[in-house]
C-alpha positions as CSV (number, residue, x, y, z in Angstrom):
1,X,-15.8,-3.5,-15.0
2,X,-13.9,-4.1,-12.3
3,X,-13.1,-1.6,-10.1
4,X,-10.3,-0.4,-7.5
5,X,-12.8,0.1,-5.2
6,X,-14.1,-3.3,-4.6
7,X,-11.0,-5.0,-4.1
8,X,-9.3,-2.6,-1.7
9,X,-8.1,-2.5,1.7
10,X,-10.0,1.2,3.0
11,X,-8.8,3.8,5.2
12,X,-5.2,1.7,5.4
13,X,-3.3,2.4,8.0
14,X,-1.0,5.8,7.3
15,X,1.9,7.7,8.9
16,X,3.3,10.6,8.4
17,X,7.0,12.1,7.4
18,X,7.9,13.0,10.8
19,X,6.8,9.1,12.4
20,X,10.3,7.8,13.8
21,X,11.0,5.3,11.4
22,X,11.3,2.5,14.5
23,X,7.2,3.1,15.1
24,X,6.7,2.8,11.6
25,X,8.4,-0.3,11.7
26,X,6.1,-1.4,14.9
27,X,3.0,-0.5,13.4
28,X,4.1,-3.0,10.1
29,X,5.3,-5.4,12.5
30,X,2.2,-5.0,14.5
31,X,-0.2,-5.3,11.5
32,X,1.4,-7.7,9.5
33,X,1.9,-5.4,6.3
34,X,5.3,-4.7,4.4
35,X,4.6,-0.9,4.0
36,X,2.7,1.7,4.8
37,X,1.7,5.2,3.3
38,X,3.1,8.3,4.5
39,X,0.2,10.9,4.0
40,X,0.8,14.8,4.1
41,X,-1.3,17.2,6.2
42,X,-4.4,17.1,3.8
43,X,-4.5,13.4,3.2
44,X,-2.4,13.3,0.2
45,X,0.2,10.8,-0.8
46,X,3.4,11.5,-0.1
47,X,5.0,8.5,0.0
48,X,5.7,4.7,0.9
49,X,7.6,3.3,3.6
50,X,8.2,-0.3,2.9
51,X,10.1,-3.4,4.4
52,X,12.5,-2.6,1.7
53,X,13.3,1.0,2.8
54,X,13.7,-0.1,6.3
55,X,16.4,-2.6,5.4
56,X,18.5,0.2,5.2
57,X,18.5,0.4,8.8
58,X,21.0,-2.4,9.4
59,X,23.9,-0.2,7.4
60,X,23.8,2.4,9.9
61,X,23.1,1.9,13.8
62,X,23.1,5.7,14.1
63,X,19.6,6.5,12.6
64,X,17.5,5.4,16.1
65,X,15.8,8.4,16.0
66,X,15.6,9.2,12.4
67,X,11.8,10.0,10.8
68,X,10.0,8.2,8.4
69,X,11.0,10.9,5.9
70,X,15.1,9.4,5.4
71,X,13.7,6.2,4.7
72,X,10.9,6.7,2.9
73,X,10.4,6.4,-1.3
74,X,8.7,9.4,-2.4
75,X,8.0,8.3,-5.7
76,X,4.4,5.9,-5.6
77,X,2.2,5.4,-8.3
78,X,-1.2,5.6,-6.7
79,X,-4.9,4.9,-8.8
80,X,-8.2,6.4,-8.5
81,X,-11.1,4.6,-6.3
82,X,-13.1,4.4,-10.2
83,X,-9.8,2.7,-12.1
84,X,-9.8,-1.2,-13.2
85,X,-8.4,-3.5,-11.3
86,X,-7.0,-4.8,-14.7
87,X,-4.5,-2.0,-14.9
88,X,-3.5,-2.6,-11.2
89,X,-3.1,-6.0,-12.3
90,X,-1.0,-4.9,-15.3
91,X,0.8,-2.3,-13.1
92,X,1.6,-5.4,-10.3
93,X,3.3,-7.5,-13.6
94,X,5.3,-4.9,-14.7
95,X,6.9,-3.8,-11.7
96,X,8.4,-5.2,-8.7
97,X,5.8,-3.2,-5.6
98,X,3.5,-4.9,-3.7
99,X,1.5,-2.4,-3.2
100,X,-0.4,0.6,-4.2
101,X,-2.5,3.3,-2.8
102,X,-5.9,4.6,-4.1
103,X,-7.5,7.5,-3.7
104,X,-10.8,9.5,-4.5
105,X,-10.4,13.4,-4.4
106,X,-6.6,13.2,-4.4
107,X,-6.4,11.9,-0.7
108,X,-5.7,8.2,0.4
109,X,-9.0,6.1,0.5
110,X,-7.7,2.7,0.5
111,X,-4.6,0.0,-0.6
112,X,-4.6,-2.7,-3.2
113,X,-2.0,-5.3,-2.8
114,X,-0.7,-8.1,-4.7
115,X,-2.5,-10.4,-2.3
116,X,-5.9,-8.5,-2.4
117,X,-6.5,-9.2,-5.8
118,X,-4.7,-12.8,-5.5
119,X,-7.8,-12.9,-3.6
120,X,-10.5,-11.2,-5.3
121,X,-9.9,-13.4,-8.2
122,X,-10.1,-16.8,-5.8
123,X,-13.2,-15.2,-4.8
124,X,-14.5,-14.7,-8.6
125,X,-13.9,-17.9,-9.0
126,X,-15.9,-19.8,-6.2
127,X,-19.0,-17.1,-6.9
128,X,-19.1,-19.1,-10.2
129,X,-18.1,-22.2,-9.1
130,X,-21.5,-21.7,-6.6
131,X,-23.5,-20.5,-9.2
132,X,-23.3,-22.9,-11.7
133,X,-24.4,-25.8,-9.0
């Protein structure tokens, strides 16, 4: 079986609810990602903040030095480290994220995006492409 584990990104890069939402926006910028998780004290998930979110910024020119935490969507849906990558999979097709967040004990571990296992599977493929030669 195919596991979250061995197609995710680990310890992704995290903020938290008080982050102003213009370094947030650096650090995706920065990094080259279109969202980030926003972790609470312990580690846990608390959220997303995604290109999408930030959009939201061009409405109102008065929120320079709002937090992470007006912008952010609180509702993720987030897998274990042990879960198949076929239910990500089946998760990414029904639903319009690119992204979710895995964890192992409750707390963030890692990030599995659209493109990771776009990847993983281009990978599958030339391991048996170099196998059968």
């Amino acid at each position: 079986m195919f596991k979250a584990s061995t197609a995710m990104t680990s310890s992704p890069i995290a903020v938290d609810r008080e982050t102003c939402v213009y370094e947030a926006i650096g650090i995706m910028v920065k990094n080259d990602v279109t969202g980030l998780p926003v972790v609470n004290a312990d580690g846990t998930v608390a959220g997303v903040i995604s290109e999408k979110d930030v959009l939201k910024l061009l409405y109102n020119a008065k929120d320079h030095d709002a937090t992470v935490e007006h912008f952010m969507t609180e509702d993720v849906v987030t897998f274990d480290e042990d879960d198949s990558l076929i239910d990500i999979t089946e998760c990414f097709i029904a639903n319009s994220f690119r992204r979710v967040f895995i964890t192992s004990g409750g707390k963030i571990s890692g990030v599995i995006s659209r493109r990771d296992i776009i990847r993983y599977i281009l990978n599958l493929r030339q391991r048996k492409q170099t196998s059968v030669r």
